[in-house]
C-alpha positions as CSV (number, residue, x, y, z in Angstrom):
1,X,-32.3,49.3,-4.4
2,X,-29.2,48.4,-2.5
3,X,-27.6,44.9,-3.0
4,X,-24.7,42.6,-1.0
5,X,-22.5,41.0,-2.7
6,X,-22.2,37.6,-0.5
7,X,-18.6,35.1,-1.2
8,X,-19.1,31.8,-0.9
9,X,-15.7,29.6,-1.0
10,X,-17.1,26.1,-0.6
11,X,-15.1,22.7,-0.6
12,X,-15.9,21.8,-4.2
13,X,-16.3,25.4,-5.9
14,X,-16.0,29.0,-5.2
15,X,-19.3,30.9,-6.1
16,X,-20.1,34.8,-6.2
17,X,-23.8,35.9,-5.2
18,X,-25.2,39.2,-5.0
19,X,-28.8,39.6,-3.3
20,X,-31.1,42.4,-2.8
21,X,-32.2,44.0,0.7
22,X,-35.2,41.4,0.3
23,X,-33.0,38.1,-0.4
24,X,-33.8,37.7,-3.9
25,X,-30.7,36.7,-5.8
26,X,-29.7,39.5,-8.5
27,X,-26.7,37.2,-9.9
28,X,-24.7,34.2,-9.0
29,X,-21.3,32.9,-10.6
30,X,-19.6,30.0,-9.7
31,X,-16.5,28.0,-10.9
32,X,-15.3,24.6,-9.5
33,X,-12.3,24.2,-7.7
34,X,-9.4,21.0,-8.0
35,X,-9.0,19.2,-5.1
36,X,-5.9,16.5,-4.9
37,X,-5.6,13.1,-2.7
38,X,-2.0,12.5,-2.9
39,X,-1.6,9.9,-0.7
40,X,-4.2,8.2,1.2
41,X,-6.1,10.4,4.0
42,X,-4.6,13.7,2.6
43,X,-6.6,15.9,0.7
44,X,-5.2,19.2,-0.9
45,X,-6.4,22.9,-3.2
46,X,-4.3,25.0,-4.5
47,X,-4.5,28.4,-3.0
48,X,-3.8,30.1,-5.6
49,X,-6.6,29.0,-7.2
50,X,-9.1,29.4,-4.5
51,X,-8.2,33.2,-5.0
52,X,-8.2,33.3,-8.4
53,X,-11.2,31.5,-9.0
54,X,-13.3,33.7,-6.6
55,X,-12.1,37.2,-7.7
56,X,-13.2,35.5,-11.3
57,X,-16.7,34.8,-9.8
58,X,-17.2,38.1,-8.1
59,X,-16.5,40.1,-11.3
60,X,-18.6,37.6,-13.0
61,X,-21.6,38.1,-10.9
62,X,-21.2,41.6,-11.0
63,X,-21.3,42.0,-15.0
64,X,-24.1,39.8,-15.2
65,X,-25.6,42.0,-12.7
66,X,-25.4,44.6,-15.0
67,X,-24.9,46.4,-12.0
68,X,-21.3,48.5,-11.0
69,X,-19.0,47.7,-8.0
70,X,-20.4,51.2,-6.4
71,X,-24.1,50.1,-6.5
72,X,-23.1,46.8,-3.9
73,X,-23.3,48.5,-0.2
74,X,-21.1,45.5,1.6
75,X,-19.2,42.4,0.7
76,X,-19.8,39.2,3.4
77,X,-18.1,36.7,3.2
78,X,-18.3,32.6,4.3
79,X,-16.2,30.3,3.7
80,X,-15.5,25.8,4.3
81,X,-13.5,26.4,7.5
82,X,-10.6,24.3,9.4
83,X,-9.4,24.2,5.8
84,X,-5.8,25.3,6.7
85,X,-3.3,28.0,4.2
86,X,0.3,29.3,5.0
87,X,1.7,32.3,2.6
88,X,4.9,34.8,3.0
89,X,3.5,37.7,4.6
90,X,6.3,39.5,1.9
91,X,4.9,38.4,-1.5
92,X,1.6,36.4,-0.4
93,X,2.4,33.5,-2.0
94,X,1.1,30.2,-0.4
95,X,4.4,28.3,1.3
96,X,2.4,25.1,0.6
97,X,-1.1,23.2,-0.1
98,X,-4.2,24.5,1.2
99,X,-4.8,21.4,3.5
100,X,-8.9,20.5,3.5
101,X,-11.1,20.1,6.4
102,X,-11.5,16.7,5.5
103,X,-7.4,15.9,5.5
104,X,-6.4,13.0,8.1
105,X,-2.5,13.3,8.0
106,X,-2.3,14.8,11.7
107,X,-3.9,11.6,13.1
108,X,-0.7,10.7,14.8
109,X,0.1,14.1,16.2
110,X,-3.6,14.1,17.3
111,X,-3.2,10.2,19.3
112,X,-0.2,11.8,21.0
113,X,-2.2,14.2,22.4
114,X,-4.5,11.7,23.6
115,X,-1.9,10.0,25.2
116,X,-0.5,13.0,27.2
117,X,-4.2,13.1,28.4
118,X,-5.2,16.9,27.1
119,X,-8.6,15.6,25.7
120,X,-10.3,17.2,28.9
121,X,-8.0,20.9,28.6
122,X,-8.9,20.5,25.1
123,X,-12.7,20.8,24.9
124,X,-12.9,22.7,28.0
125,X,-11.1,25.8,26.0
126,X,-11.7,25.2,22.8
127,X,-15.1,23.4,22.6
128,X,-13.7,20.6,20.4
129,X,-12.3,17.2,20.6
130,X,-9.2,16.5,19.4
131,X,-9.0,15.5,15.6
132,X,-7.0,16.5,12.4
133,X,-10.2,18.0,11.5
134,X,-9.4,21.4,12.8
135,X,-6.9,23.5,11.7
136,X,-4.5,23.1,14.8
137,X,-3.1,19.8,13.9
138,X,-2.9,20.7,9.9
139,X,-0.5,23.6,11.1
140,X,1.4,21.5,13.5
141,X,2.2,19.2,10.5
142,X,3.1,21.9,7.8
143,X,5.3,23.7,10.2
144,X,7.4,19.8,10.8
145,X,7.1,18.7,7.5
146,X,7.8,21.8,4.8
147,X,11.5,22.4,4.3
148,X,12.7,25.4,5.8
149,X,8.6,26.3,7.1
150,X,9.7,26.9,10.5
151,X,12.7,28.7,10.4
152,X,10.7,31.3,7.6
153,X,8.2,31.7,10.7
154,X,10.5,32.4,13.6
155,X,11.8,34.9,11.5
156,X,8.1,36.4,11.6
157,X,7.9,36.1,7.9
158,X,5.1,33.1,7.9
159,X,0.8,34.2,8.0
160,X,-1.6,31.4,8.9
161,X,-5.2,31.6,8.3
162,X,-8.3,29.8,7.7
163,X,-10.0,30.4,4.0
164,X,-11.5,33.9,5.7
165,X,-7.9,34.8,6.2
166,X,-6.5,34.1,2.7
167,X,-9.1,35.8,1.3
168,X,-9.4,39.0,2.9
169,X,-5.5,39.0,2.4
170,X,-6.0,38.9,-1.2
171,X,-9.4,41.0,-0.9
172,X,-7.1,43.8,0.9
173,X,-3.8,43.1,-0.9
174,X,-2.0,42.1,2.4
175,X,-3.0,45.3,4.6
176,X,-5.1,43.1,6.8
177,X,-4.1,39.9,8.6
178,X,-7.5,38.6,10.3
179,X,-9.6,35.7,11.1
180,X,-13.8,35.6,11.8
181,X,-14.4,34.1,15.6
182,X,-16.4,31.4,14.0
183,X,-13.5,30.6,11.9
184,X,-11.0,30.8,14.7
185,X,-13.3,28.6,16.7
186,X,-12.7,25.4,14.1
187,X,-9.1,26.2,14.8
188,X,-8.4,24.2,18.5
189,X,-7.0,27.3,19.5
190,X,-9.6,29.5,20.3
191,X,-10.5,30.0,24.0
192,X,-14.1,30.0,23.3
193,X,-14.5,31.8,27.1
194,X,-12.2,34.7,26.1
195,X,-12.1,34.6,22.2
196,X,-8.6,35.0,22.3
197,X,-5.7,32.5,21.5
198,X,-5.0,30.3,23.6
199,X,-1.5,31.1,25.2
200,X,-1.5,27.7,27.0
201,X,-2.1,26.0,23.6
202,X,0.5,27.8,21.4
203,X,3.0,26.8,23.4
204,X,1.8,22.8,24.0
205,X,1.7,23.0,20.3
206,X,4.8,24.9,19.3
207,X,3.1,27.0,16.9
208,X,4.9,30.5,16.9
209,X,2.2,33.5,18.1
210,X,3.8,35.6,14.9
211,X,2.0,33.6,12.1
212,X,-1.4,33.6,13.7
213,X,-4.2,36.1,12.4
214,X,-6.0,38.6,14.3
215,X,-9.0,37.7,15.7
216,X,-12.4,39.7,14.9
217,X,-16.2,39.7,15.9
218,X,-18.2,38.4,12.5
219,X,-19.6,41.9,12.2
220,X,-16.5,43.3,11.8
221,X,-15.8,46.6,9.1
222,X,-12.6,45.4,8.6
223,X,-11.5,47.7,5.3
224,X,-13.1,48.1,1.8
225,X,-11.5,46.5,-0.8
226,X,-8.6,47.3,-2.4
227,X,-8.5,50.0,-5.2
228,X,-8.3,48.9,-8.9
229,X,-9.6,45.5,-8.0
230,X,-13.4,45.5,-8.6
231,X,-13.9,49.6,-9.8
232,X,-15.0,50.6,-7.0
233,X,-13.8,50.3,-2.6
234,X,-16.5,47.8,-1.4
235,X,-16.4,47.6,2.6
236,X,-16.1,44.0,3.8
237,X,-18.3,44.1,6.8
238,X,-19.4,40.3,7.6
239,X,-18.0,37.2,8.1
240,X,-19.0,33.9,9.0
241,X,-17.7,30.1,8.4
242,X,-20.3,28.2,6.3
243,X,-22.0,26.4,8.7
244,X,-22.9,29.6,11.1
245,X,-23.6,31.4,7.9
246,X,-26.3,28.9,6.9
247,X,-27.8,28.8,11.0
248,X,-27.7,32.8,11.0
249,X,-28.9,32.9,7.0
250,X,-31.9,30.2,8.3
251,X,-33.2,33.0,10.7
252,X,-32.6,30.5,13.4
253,X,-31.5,33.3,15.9
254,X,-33.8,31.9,19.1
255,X,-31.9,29.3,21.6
256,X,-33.5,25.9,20.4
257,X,-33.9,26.6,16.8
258,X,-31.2,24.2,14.7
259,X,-30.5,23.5,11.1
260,X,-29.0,20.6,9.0
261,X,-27.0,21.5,5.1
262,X,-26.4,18.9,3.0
263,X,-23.7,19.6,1.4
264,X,-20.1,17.4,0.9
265,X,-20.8,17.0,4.8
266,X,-23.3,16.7,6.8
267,X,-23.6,19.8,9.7
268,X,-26.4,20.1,11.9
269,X,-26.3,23.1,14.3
270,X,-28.3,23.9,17.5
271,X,-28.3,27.2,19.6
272,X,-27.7,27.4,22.5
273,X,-27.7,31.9,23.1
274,X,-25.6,32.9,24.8
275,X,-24.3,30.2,26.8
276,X,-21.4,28.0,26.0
277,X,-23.1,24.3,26.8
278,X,-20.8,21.6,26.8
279,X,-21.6,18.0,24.3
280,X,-21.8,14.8,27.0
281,X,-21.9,13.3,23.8
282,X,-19.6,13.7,21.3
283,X,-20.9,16.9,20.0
284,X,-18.8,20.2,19.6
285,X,-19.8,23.5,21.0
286,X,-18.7,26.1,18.7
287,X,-19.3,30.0,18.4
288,X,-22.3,30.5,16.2
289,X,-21.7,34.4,15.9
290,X,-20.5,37.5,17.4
291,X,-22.7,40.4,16.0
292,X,-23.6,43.5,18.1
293,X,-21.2,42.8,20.5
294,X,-22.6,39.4,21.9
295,X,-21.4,36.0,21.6
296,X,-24.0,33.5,20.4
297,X,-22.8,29.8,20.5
298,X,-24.3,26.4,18.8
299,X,-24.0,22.6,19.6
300,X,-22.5,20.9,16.3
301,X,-22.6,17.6,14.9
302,X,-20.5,17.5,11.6
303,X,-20.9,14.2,9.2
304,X,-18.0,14.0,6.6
305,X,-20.0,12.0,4.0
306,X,-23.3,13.5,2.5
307,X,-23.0,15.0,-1.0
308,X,-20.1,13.2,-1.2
309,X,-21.0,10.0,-1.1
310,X,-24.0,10.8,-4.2
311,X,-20.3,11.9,-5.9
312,X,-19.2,8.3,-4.8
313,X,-22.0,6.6,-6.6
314,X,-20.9,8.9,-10.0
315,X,-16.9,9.0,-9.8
316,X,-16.7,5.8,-7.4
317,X,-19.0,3.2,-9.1
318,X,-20.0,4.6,-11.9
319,X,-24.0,4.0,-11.5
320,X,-25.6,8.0,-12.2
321,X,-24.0,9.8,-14.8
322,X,-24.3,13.4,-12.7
323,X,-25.8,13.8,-9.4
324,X,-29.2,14.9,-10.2
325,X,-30.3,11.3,-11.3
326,X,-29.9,10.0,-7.5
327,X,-33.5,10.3,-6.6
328,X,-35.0,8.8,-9.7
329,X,-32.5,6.1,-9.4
330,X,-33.5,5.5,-5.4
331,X,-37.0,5.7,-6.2
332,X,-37.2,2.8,-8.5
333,X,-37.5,0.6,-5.8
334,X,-39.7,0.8,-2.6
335,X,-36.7,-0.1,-0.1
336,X,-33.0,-1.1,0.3
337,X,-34.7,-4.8,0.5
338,X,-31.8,-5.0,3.6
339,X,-28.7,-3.3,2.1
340,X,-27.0,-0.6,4.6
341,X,-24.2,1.6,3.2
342,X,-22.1,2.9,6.1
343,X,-19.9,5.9,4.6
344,X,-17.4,6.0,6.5
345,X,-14.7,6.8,3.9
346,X,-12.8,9.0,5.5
347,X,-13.6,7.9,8.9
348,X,-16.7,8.5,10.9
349,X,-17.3,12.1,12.5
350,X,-19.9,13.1,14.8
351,X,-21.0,11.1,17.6
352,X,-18.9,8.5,16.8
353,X,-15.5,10.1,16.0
354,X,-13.9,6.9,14.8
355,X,-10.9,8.0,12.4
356,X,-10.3,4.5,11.5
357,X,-13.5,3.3,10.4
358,X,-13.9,1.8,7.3
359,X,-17.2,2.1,5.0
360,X,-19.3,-0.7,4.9
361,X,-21.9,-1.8,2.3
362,X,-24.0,-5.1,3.5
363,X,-27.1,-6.9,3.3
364,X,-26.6,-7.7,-0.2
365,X,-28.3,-10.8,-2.4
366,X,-28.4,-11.6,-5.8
367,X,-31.6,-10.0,-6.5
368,X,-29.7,-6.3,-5.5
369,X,-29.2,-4.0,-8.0
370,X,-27.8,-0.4,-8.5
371,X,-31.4,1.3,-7.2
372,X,-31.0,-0.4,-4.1
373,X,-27.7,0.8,-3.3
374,X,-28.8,4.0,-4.6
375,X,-31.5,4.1,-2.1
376,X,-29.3,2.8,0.3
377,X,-26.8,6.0,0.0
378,X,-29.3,8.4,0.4
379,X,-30.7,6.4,3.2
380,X,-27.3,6.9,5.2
381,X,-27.3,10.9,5.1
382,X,-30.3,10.5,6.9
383,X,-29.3,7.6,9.5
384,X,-25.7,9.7,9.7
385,X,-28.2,13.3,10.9
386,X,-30.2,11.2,13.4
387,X,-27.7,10.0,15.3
388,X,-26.2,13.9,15.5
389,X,-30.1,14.3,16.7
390,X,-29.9,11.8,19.1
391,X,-27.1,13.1,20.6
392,X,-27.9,16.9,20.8
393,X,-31.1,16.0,22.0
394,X,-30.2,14.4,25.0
395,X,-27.3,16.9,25.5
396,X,-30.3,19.5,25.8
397,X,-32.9,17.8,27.5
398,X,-36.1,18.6,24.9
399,X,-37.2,17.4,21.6
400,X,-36.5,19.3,18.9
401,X,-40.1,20.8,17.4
402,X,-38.5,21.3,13.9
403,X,-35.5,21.0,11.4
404,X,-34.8,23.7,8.7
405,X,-32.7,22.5,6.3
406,X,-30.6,23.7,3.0
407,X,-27.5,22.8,0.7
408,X,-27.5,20.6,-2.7
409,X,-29.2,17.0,-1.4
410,X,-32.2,19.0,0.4
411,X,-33.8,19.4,-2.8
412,X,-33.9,15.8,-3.0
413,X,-37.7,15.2,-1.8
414,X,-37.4,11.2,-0.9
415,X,-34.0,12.1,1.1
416,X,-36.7,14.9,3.2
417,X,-39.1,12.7,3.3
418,X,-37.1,9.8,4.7
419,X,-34.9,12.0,6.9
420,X,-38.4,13.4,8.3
421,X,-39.8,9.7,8.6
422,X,-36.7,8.9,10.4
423,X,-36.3,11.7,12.7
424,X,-39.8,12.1,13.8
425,X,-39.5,15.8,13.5
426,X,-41.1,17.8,10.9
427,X,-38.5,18.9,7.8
428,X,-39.2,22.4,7.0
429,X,-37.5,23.7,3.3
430,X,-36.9,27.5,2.4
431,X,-38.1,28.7,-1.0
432,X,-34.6,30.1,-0.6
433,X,-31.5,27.6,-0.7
434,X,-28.8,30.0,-0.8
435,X,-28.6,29.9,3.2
436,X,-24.8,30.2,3.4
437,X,-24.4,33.0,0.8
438,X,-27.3,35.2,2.7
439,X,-26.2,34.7,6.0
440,X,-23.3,35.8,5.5
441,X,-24.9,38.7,2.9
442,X,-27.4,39.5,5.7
443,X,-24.5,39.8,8.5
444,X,-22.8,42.2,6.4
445,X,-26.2,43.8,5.6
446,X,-26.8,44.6,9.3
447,X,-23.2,45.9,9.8
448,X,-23.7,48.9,7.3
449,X,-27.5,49.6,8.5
450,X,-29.2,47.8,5.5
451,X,-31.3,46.3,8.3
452,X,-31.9,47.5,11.9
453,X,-32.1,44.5,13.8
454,X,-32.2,40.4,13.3
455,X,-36.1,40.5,13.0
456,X,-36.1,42.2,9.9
457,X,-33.3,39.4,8.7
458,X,-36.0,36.9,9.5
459,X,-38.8,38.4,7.3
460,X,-36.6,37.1,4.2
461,X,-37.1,33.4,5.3
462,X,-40.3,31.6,3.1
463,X,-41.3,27.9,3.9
464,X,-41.3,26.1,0.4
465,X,-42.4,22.8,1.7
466,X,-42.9,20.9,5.4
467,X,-42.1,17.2,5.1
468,X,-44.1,15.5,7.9
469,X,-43.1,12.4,9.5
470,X,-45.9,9.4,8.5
471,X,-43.7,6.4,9.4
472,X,-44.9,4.6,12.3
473,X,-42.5,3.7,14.8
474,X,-42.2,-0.2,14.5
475,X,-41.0,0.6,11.5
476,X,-38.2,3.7,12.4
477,X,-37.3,1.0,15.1
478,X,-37.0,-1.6,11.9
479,X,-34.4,0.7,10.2
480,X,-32.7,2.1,13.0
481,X,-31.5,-1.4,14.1
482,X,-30.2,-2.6,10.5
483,X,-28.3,0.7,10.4
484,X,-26.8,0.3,14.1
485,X,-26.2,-3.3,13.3
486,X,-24.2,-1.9,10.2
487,X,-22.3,0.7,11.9
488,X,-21.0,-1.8,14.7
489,X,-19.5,-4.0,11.9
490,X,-18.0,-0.8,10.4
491,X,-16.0,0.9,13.5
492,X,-12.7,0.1,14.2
């Protein structure tokens, strides 16, 4: 039996998982990881300990194995992208904070740009609109604001990467310097034509070409690791940002096919093949993958509130004690009885890209009580995804025959149900949830020959339930209006 050993360094944790050439999951490990709000808007990791805790994991899942480094044929590797590290390329320590995708502080650099009318350049090269989202605007701001940042990089001595980056440093002990295309795409400085950096860009931005990473196809063999670390060289042959992992780990290699994770966010993705198709709505067009030397792109619709909002109703307002008890909660009443929660804490991402949106819970009376705002939570994942839907589906002209879903909150069988209801699409749920981890397993697995071709990826994939929509359309129309009525009062 051959295995992959698949690195999954998510928002809230960093988890190890090692499959077999069928899927099946031999081993996981996984250890949380801190994340710090200094001031309002910012949101911070340590680095450090996004290595530290993953090279725990990986040995972790290898003991419990019981198997030996020499028995895994490749490592892949996915990671939460736009998330944004600088080190010194002559110790590798970090110069700073990771900053998190979900960070705000570049907001002002970003209106500027706005101003200077670039929006249209922008998207045209990049795919994306301009937000602190990506990693662009988070660089920008470390290379203004961290004493003595900039001179360090003139002097060539500064590395910038995306999570792939870091850790392949680390995984390599500083002999290799790269970034996945996926990855660079969430950068807003990808040319997403030429999948190079974008000159033009560099320059608008002042961001010096010496600290950027180079840039590699997803099914890349880009070294084995380095000796002494695991006990034996494992060749890192796959990589993929989390949200193409979990498209290319759903089997959704056909134009038309997309896929929704719940996980912190919301991400639903769409592909397109191989032809860059530009959002009239909002949307982003990102690269999905480049395996076998061909570029596959996706339309992308990301939601900053999903899991995250269930962690709301625990941390926030104290009503679950862990997340689990959400849907028991929710399911003690029959509806919201009128209350809307519009979670737009940190803003409102796609189609609405409203950064200074504030969330918004209504339609409260004195006979409300904690189920109904339960309900209500888990209600506005769903409302969030079908507006993405809405949007990508006019973008491409025909309904969407089905959504395959994965991440923590799709196990959540009223959320399904509801989001199925409100979609009018059938919900289709892998026995596998691990879509991330294997996509990014199965990438690597077709870079070393473990399988011959994307059709013998797909055998792997097993329906473990189809939630059909049975709520008639008076009633979609019902709900849809009390949450657009919400969101109105919510925007900026």
């Amino acid at each position: 039996m051959s295995y992959l050993l698949a690195l999954d360094q998510g928002t809230t944790s960093s988890r190890a998982i090692i499959f077999d050439e069928h899927g099946k999951i031999r081993a996981t490990a996984q250890r949380e990881i801190q994340i710090k709000t200094p001031h309002s808007g910012w949101v911070e990791q340590d680095a450090q300990e996004i290595w530290t805790t993953q090279i725990a994991v990986v040995q972790q899942a290898i003991a419990s194995a019981r198997l030996l480094a020499k028995d895994i044929k490749a490592l892949g590797l996915t990671n939460q992208r736009e998330t944004t590290v600088v080190w010194d390329k002559r110790s590798g320590h970090p110069l700073a904070p990771a900053i998190v995708w979900q960070d705000r502080r570049a907001i002002d650099w970003c209106n500027q740009l706005v101003q200077k009318n670039l929006a249209a350049k922008i998207h045209k090269s990049t795919g994306l609109r301009i937000d602190p989202y990506f990693s662009a605007g988070k660089l920008v701001w470390l290379l203004e604001h961290v004493d003595g940042l900039r001179e360090l990089a003139d002097q060539g001595h500064v590395a910038f990467g995306t999570i792939d980056s870091w850790l392949i440093w680390n995984l390599t002990q500083g002999s290799e310097h790269v970034i996945e295309m996926s990855n660079a795409s969430r950068t807003m400085l990808m040319d997403l034509k030429t999948q190079q950096w974008d000159e033009e860009l560099l320059a608008l931005f002042n961001i010096p070409r010496s600290v950027l990473p180079r840039i590699i196809a997803s099914d890349t063999y880009i070294a084995n690791t380095a000796s002494g670390l695991l006990g034996a060289d494992i060749p890192i042959t796959g990589i993929l940002g989390d949200q193409q992992a979990a498209l290319f780990g759903q089997s959704c290699f056909e134009v038309g096919t997309a896929k929704n994770t719940y996980g912190t966010g919301c991400f639903m993705l769409f592909n397109t093949g191989l032809d860059i198709q530009y959002s009239q709505n909002r949307l982003l067009t990102t690269l999905a993958w480049n395996c076998q030397n061909q570029s596959h792109y996706a339309l992308e619709g990301s939601v900053f509130m999903a899991g995250a909002i269930v962690q709301w109703l625990r941390d926030g307002l104290g009503i679950i004690k862990n997340s689990a008890e959400v849907e028991a909660l929710a399911c003690q009443v029959k509806s919201t009885d009128g209350v809307v929660l519009v979670p737009a804490f940190t803003g409102l991402g796609a189609p609405h890209w409203d950064s200074d949106a504030r969330a918004l819970l209504c339609g409260m009376s004195r006979g409300t009580n904690r189920s109904h705002i339960a309900r209500a939570a888990l209600e506005a994942i769903a409302f969030q995804v079908s507006d993405v839907l809405t949007a990508m589906q006019s973008d491409i002209g025909k309904p969407l025959k089905q959504l395959r879903v994965d991440g923590g909150a799709s196990q959540n069988d009223m959320l399904m149900q509801f989001q199925a209801d409100i979609l009018n699409v059938p919900v289709l749920r892998p026995k596998m949830l691990e879509s991330t981890a294997w996509g990014a397993a199965a990438m690597a697995g077709l870079k070393v020959g473990m399988f011959s071709n994307l059709d013998e990826i797909s055998q792997s994939w097993q329906l473990d339930r189809c939630f059909e929509p049975n709520m008639s359309e008076d009633q979609r129309q019902f709900h849809l209006a009390q949450w657009n009525n919400a969101l109105k009062r919510a925007k900026s």
